[in-house]
PQR file of N, CA, C, O and H, with PARSE charges and radii, in Angstrom:
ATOM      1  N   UNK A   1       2.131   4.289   9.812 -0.4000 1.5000
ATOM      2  CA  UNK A   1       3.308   4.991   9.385 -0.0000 2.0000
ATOM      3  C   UNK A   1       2.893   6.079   8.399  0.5500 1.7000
ATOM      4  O   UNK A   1       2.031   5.761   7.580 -0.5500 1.4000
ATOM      5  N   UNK A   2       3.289   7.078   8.369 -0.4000 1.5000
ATOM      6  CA  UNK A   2       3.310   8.370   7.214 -0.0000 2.0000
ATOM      7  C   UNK A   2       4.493   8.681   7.324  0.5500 1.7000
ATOM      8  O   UNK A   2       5.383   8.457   8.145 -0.5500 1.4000
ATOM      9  H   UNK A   2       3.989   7.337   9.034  0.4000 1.0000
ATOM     10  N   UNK A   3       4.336   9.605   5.751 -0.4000 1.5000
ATOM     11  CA  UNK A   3       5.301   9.958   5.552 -0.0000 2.0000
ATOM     12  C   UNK A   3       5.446  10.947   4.362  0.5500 1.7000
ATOM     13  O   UNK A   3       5.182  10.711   3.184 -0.5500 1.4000
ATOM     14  H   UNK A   3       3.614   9.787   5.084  0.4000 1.0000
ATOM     15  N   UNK A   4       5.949  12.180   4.937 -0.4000 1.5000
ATOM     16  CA  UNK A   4       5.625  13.376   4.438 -0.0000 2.0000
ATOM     17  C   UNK A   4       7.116  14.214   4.227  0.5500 1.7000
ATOM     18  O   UNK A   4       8.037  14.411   5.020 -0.5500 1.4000
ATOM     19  H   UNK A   4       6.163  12.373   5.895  0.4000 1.0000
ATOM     20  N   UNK A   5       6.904  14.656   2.637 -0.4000 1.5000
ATOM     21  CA  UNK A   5       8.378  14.894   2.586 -0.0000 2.0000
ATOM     22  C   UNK A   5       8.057  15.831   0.999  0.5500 1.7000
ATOM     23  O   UNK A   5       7.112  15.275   0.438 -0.5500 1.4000
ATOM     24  H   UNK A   5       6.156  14.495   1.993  0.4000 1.0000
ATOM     25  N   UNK A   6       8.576  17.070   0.152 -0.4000 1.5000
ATOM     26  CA  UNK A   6       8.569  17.900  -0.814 -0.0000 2.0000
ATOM     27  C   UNK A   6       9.184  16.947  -1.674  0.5500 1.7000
ATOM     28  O   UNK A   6      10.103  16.145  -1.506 -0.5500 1.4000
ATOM     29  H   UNK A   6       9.343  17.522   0.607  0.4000 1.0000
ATOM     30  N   UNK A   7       8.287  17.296  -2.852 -0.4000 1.5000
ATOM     31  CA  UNK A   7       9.081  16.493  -3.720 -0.0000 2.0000
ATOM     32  C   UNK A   7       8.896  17.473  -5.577  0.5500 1.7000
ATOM     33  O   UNK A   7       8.347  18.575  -5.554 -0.5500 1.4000
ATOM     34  H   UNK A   7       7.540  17.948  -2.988  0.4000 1.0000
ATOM     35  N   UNK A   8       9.133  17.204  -6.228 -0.4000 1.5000
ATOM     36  CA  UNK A   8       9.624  17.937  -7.354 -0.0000 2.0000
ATOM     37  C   UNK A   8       8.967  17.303  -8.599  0.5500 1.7000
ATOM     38  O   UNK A   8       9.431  16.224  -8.966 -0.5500 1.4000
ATOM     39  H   UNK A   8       9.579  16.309  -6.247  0.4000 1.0000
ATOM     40  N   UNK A   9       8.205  17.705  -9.114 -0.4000 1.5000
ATOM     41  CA  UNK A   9       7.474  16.884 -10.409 -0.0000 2.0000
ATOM     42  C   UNK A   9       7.746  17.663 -11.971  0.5500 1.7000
ATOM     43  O   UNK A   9       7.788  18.873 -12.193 -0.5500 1.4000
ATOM     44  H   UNK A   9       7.828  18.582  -8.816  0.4000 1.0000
ATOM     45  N   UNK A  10       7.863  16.857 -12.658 -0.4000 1.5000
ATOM     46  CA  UNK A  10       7.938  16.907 -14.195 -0.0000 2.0000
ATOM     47  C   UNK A  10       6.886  17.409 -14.732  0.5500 1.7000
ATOM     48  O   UNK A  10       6.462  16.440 -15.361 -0.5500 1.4000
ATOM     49  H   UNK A  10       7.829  15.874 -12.478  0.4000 1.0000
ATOM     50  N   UNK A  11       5.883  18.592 -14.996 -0.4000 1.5000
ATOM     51  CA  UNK A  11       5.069  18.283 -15.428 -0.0000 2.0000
ATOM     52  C   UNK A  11       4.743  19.139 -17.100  0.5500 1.7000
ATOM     53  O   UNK A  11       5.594  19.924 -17.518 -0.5500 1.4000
ATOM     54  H   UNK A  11       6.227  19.380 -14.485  0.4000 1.0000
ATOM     55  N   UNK A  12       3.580  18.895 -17.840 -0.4000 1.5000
ATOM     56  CA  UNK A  12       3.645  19.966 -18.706 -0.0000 2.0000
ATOM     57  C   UNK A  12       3.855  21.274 -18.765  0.5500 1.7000
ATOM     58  O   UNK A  12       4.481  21.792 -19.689 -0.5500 1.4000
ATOM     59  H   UNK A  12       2.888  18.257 -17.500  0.4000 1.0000
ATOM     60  N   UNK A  13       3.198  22.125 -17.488 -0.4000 1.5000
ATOM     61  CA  UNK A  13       3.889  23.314 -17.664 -0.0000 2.0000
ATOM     62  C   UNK A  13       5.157  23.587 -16.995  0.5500 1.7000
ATOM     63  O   UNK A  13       5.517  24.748 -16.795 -0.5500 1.4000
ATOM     64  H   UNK A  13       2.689  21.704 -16.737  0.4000 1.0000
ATOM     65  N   UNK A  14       5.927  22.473 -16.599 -0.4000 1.5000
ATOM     66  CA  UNK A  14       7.098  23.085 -15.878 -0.0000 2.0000
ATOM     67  C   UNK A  14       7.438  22.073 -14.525  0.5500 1.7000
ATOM     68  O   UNK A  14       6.874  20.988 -14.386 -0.5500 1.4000
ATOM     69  H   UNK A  14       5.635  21.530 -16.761  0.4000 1.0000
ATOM     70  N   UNK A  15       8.124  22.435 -13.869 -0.4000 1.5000
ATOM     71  CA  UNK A  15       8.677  22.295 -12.714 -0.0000 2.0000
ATOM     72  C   UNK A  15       7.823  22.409 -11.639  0.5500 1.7000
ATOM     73  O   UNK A  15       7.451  23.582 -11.689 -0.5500 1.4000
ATOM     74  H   UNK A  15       8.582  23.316 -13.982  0.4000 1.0000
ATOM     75  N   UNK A  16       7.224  21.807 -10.570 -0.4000 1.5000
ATOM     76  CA  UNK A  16       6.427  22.093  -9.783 -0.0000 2.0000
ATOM     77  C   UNK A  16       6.699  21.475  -8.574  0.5500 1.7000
ATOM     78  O   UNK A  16       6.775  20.246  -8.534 -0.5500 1.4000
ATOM     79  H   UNK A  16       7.526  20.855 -10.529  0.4000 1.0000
ATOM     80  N   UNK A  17       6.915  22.399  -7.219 -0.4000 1.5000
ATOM     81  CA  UNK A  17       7.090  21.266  -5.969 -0.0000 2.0000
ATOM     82  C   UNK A  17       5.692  20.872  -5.323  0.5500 1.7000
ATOM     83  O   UNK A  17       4.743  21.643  -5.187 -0.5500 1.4000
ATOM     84  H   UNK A  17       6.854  23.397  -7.251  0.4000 1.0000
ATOM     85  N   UNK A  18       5.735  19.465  -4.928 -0.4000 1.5000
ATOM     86  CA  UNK A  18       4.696  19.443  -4.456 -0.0000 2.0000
ATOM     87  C   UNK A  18       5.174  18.945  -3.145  0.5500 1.7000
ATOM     88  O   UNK A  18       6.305  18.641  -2.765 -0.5500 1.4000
ATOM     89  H   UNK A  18       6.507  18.838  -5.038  0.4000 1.0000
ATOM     90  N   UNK A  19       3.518  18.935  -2.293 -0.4000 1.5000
ATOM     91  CA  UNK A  19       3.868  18.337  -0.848 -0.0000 2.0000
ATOM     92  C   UNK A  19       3.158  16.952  -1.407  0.5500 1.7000
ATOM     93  O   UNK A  19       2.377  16.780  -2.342 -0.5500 1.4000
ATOM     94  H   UNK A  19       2.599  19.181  -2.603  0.4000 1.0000
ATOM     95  N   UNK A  20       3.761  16.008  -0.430 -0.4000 1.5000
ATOM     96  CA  UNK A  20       3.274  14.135  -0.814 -0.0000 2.0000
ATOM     97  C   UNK A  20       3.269  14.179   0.980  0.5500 1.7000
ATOM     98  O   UNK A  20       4.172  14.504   1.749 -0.5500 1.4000
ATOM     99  H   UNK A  20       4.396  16.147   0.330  0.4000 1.0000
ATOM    100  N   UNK A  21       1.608  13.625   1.305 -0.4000 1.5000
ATOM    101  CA  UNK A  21       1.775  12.736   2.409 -0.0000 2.0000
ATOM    102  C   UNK A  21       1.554  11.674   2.443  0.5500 1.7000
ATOM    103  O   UNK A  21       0.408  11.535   2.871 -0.5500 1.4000
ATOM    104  H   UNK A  21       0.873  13.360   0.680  0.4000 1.0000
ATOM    105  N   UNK A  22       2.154  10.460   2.159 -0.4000 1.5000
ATOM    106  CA  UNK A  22       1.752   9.068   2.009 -0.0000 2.0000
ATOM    107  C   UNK A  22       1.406   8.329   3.723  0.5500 1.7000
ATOM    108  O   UNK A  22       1.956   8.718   4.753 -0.5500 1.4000
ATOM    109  H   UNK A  22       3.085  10.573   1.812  0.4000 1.0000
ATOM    110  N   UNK A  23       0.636   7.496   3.659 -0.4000 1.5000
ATOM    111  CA  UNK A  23      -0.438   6.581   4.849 -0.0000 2.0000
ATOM    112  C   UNK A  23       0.514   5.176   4.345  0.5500 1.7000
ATOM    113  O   UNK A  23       0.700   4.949   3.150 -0.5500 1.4000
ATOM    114  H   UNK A  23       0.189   7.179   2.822  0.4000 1.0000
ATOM    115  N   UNK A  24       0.922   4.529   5.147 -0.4000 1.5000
ATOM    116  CA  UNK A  24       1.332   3.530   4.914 -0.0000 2.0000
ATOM    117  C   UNK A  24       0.794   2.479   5.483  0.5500 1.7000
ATOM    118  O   UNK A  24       0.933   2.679   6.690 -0.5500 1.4000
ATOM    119  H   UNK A  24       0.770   4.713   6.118  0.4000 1.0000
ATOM    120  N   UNK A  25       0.185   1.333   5.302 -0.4000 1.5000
ATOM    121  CA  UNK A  25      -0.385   0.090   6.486 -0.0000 2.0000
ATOM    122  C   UNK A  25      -0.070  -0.725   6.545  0.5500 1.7000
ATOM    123  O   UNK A  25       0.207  -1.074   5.398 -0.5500 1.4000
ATOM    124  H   UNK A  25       0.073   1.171   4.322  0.4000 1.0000
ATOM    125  N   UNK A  26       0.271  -1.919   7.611 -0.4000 1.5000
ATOM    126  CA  UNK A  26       0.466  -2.933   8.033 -0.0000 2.0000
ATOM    127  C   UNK A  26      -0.281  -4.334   8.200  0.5500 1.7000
ATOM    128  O   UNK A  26      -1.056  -4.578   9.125 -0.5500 1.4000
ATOM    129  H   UNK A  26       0.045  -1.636   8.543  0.4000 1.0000
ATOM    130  N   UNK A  27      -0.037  -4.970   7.465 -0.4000 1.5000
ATOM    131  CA  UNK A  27      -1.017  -6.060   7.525 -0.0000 2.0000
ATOM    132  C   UNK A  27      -2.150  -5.900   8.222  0.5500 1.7000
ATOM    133  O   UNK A  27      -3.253  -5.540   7.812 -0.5500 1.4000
ATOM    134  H   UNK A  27       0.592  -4.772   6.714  0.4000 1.0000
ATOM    135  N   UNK A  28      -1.747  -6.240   9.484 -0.4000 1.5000
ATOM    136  CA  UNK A  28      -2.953  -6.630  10.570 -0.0000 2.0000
ATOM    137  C   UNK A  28      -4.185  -5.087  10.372  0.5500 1.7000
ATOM    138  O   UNK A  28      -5.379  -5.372  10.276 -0.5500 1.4000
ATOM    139  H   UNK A  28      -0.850  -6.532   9.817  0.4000 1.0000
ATOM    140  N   UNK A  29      -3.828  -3.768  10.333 -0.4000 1.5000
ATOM    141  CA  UNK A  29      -4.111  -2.858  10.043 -0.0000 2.0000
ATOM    142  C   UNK A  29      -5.060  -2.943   8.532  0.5500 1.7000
ATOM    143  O   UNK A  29      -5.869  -2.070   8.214 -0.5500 1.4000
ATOM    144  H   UNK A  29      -2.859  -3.537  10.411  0.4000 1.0000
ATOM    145  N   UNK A  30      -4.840  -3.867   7.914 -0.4000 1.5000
ATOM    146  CA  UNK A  30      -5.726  -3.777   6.849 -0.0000 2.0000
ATOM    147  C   UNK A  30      -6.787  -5.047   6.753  0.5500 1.7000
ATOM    148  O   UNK A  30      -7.913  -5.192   6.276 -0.5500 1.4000
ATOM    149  H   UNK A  30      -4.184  -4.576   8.172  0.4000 1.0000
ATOM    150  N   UNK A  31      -6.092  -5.666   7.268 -0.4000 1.5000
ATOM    151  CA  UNK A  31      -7.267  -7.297   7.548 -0.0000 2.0000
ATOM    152  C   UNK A  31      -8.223  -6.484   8.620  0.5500 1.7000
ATOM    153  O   UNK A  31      -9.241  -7.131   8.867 -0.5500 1.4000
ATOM    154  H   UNK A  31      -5.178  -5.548   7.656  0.4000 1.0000
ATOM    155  N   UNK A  32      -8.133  -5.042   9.418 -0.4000 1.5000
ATOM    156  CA  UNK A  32      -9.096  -4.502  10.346 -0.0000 2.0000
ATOM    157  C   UNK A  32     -10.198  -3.542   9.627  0.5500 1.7000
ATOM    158  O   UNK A  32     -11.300  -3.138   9.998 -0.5500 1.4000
ATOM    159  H   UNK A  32      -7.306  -4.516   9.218  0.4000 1.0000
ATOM    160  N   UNK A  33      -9.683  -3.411   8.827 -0.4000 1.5000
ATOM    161  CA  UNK A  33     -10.228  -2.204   7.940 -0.0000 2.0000
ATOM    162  C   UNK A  33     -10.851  -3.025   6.784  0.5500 1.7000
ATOM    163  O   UNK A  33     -11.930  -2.660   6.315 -0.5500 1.4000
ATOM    164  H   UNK A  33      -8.787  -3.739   8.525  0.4000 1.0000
ATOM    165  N   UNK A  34     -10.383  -3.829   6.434 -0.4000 1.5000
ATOM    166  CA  UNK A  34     -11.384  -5.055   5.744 -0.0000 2.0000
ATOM    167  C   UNK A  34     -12.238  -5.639   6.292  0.5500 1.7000
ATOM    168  O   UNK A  34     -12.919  -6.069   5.361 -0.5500 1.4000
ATOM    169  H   UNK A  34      -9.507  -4.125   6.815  0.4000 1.0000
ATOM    170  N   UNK A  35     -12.993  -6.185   7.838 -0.4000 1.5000
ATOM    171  CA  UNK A  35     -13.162  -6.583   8.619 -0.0000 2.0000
ATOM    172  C   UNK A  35     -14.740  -5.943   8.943  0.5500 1.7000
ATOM    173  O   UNK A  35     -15.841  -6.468   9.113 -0.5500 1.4000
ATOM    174  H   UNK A  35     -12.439  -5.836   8.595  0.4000 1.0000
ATOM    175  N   UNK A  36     -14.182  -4.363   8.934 -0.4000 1.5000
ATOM    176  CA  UNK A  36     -15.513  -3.233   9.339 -0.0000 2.0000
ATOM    177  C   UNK A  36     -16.032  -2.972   8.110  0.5500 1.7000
ATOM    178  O   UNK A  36     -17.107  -2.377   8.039 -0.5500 1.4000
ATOM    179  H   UNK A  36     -13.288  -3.937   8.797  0.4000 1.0000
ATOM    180  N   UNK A  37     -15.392  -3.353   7.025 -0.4000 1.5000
ATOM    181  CA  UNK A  37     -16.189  -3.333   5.634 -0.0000 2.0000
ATOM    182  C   UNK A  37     -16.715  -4.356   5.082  0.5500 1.7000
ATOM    183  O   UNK A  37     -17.016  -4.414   3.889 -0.5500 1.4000
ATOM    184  H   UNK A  37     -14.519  -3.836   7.083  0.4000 1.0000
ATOM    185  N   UNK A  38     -16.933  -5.623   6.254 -0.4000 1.5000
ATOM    186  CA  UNK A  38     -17.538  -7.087   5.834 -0.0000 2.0000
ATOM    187  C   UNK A  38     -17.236  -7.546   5.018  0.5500 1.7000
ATOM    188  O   UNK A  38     -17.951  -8.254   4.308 -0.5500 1.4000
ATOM    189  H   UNK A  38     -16.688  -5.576   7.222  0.4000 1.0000
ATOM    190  N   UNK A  39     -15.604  -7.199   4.772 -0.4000 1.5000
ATOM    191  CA  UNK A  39     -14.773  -8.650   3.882 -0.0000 2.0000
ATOM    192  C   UNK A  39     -13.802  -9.167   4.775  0.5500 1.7000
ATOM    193  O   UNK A  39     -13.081  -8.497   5.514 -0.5500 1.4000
ATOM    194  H   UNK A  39     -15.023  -6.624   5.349  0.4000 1.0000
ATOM    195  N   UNK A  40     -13.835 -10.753   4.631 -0.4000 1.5000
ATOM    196  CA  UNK A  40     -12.601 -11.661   5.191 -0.0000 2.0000
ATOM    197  C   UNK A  40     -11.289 -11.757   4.562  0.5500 1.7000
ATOM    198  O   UNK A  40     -11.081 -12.514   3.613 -0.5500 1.4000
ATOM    199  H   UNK A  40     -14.421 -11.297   4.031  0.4000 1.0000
ATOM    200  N   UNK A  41     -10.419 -11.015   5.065 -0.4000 1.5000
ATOM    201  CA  UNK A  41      -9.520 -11.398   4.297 -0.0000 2.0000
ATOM    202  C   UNK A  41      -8.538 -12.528   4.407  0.5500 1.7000
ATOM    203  O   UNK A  41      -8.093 -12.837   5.512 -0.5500 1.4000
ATOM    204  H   UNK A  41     -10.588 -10.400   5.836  0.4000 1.0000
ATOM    205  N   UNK A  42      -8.138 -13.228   3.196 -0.4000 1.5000
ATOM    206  CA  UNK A  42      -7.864 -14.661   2.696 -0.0000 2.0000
ATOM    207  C   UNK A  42      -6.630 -15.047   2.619  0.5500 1.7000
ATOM    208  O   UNK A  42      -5.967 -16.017   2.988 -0.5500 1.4000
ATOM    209  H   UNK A  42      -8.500 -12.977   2.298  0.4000 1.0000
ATOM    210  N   UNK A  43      -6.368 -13.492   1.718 -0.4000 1.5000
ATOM    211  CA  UNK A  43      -4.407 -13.839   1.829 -0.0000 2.0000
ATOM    212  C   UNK A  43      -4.053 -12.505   1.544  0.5500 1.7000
ATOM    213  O   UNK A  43      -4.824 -11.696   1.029 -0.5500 1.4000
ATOM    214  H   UNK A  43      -6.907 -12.705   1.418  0.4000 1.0000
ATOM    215  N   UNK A  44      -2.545 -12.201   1.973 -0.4000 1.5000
ATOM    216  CA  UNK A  44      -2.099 -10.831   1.636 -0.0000 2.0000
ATOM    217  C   UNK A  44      -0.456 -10.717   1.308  0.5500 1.7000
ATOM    218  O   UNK A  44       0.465 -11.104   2.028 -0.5500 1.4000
ATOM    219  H   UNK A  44      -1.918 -12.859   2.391  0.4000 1.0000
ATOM    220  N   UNK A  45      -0.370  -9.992  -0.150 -0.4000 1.5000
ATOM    221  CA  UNK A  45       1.172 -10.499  -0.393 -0.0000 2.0000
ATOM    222  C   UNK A  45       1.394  -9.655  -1.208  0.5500 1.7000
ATOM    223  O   UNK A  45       0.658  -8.993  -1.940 -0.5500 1.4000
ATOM    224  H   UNK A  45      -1.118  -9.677  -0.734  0.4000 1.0000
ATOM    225  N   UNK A  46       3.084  -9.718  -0.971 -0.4000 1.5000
ATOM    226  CA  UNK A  46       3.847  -7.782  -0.821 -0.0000 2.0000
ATOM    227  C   UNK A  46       4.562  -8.002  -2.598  0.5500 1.7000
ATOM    228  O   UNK A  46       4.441  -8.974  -3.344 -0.5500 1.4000
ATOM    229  H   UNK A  46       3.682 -10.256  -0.377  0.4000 1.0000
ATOM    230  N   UNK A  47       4.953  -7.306  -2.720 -0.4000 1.5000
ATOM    231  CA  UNK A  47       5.830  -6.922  -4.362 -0.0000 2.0000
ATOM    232  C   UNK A  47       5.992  -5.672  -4.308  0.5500 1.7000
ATOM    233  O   UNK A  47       5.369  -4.881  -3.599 -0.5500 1.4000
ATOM    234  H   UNK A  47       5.052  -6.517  -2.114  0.4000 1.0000
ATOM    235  N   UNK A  48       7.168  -5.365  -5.351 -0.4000 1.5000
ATOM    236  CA  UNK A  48       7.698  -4.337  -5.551 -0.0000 2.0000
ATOM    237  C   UNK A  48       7.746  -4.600  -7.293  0.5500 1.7000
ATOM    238  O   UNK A  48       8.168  -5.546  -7.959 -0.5500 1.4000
ATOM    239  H   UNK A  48       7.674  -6.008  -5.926  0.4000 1.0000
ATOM    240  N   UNK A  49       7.124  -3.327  -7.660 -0.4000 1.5000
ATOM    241  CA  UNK A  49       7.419  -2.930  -9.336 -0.0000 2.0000
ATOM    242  C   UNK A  49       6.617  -4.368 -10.210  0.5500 1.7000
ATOM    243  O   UNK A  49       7.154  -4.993 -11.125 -0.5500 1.4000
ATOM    244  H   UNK A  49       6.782  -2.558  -7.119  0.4000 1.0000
ATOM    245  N   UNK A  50       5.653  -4.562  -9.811 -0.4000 1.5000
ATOM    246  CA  UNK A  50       4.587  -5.843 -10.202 -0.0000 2.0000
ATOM    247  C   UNK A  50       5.444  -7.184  -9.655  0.5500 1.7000
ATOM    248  O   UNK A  50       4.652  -8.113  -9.811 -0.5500 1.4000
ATOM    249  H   UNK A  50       5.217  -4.055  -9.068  0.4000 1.0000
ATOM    250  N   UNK A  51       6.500  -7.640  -9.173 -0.4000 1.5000
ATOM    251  CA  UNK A  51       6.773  -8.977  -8.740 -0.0000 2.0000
ATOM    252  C   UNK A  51       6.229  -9.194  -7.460  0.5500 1.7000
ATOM    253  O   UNK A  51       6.288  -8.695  -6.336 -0.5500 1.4000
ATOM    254  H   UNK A  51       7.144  -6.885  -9.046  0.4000 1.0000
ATOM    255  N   UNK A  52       5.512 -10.404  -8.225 -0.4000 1.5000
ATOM    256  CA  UNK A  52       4.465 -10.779  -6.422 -0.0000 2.0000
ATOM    257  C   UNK A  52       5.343 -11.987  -6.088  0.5500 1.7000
ATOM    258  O   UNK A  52       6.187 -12.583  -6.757 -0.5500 1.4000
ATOM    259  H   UNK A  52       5.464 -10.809  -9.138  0.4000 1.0000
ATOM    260  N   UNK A  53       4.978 -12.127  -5.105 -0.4000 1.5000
ATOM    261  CA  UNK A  53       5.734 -13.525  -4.574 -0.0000 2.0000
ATOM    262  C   UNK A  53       4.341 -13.955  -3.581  0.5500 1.7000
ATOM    263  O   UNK A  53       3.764 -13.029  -3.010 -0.5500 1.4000
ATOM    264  H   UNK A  53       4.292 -11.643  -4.562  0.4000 1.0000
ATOM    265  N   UNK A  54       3.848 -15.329  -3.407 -0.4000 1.5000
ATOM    266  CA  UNK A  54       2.654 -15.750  -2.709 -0.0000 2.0000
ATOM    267  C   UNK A  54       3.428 -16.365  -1.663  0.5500 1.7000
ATOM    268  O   UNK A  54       3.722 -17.550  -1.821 -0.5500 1.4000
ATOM    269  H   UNK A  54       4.316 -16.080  -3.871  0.4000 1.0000
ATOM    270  N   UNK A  55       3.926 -15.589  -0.306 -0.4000 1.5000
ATOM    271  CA  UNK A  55       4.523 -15.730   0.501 -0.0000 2.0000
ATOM    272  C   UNK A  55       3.734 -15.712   2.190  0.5500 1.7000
ATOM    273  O   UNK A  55       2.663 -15.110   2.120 -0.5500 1.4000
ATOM    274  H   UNK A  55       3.687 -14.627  -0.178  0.4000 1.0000
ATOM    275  N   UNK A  56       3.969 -16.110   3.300 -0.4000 1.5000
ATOM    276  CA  UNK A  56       3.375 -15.994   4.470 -0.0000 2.0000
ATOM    277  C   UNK A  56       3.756 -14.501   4.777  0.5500 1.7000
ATOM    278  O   UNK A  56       2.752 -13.817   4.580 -0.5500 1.4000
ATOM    279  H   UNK A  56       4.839 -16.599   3.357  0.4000 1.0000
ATOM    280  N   UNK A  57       4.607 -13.885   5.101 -0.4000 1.5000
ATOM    281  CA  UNK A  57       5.273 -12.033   5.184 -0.0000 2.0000
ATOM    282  C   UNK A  57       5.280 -11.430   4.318  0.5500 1.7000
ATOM    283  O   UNK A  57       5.250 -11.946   3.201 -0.5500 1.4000
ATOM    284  H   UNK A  57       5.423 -14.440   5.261  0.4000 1.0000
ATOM    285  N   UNK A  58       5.321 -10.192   4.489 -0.4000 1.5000
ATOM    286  CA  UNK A  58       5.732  -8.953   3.786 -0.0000 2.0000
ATOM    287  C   UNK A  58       7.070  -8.054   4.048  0.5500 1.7000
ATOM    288  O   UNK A  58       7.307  -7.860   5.241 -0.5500 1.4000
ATOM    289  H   UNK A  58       5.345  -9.773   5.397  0.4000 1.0000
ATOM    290  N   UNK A  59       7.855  -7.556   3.243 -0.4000 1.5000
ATOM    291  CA  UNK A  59       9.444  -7.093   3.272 -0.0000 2.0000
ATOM    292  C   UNK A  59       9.147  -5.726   3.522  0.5500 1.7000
ATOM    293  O   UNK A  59       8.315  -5.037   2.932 -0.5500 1.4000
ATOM    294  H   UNK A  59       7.663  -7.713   2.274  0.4000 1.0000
ATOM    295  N   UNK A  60      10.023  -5.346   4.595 -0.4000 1.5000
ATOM    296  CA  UNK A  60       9.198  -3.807   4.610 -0.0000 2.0000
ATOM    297  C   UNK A  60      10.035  -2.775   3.658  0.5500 1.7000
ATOM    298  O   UNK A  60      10.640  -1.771   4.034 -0.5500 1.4000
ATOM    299  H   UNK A  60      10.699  -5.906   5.074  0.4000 1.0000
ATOM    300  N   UNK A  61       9.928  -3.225   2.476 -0.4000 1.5000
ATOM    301  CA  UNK A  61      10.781  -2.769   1.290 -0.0000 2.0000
ATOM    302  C   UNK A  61       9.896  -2.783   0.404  0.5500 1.7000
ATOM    303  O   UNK A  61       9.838  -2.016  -0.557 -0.5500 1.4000
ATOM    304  H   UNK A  61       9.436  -4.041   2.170  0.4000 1.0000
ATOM    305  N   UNK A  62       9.049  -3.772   0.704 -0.4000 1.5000
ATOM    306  CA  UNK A  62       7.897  -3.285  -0.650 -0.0000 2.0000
ATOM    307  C   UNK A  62       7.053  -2.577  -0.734  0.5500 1.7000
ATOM    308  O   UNK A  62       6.223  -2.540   0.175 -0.5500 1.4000
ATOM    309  H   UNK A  62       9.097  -4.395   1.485  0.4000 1.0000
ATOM    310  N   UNK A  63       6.957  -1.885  -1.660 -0.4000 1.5000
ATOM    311  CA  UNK A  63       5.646  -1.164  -1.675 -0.0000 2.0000
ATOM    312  C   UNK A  63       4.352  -1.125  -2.147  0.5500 1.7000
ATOM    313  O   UNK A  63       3.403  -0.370  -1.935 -0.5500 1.4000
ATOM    314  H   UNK A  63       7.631  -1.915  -2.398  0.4000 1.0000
ATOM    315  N   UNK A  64       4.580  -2.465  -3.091 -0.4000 1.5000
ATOM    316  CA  UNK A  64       2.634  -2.739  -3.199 -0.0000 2.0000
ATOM    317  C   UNK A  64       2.303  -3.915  -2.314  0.5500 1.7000
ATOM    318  O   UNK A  64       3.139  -4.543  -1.663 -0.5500 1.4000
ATOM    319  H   UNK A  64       5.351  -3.078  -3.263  0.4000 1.0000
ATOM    320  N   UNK A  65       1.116  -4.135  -2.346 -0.4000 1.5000
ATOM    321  CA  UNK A  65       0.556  -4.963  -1.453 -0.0000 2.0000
ATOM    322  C   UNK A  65      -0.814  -5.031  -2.462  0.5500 1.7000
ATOM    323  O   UNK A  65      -1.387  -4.137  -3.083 -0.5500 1.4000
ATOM    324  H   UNK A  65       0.438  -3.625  -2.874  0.4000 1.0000
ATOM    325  N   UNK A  66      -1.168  -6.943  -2.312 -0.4000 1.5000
ATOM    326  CA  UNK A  66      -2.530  -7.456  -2.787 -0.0000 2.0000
ATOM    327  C   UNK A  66      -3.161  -7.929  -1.832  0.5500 1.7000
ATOM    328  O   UNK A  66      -2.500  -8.704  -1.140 -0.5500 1.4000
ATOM    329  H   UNK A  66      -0.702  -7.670  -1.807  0.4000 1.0000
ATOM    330  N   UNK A  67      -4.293  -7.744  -1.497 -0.4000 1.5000
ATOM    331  CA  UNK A  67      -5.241  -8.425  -0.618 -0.0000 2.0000
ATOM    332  C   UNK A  67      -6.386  -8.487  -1.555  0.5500 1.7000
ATOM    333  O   UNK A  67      -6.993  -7.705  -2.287 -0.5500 1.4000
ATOM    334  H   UNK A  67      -4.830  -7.115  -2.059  0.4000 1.0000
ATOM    335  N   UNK A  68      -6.439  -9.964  -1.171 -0.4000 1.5000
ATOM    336  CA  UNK A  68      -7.696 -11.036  -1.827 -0.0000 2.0000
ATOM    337  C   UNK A  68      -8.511 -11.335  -0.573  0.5500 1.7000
ATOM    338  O   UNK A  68      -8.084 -11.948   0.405 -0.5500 1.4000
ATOM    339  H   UNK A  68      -5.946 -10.599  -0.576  0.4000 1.0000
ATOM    340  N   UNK A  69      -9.773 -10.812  -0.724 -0.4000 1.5000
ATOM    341  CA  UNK A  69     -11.002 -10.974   0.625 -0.0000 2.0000
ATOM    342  C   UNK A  69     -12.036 -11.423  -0.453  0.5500 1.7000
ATOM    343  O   UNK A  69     -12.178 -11.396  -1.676 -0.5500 1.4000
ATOM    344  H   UNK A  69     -10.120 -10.314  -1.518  0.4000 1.0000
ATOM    345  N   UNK A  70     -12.843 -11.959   0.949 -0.4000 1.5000
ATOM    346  CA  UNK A  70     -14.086 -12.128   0.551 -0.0000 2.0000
ATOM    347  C   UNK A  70     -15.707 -11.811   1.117  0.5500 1.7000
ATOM    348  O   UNK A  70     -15.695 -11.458   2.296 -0.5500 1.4000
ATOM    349  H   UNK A  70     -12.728 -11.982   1.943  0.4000 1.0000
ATOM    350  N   UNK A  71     -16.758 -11.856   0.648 -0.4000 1.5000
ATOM    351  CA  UNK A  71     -17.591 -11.039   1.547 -0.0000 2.0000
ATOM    352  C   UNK A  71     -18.016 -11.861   2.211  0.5500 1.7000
ATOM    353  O   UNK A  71     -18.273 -12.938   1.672 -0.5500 1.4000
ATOM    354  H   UNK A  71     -16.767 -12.143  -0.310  0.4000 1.0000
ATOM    355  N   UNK A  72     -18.242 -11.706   3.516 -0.4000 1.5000
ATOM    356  CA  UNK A  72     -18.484 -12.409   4.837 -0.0000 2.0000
ATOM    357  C   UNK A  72     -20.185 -12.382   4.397  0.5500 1.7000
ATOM    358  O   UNK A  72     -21.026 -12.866   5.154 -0.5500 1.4000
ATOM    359  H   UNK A  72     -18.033 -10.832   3.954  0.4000 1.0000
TER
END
C-alpha cells in the first residue's frame, strides 16, 4: 500500500508544503523481508500512539507496528 498525498508543515522558517510518500506493509510482507535478512520472526503486534496490545492481528487502523525476530 502507498500513499501519497501534499501536506503542510509548521516549520521555523514558515509554512512549507511538502510532498509525503508513505510505504505501508503487511504482516506477511515483513516476516518476508525479515526472512532475506536472516531473521525469524517471533511475534508481530500493532498500536497506535505507543498502546501495544500482544495480540494474534493487526487493526488496519494502526499505525505502528513491533516485530521481535531473531537471527536464524
Amino acid at each position: 500500500m502507498v500513499e501519497h498525498y501534499m501536506d503542510e508543515w509548521d516549520l521555523p522558517e514558515g509554512k512549507k508544503q511538502v510532498e509525503v510518500k508513505e510505504r505501508r506493509y503487511l504482516p506477511f510482507e515483513l516476516k518476508q523481508m525479515f526472512a532475506q535478512a536472516g531473521l525469524k520472526v517471533e511475534n508481530i503486534w500493532g498500536g497506535t500512539l505507543g498502546k501495544w496490545e500482544k495480540r494474534q492481528s493487526i487493526n488496519l487502523d494502526e499505525i505502528e507496528i513491533m516485530v521481535v525476530a531473531t537471527k536464524e
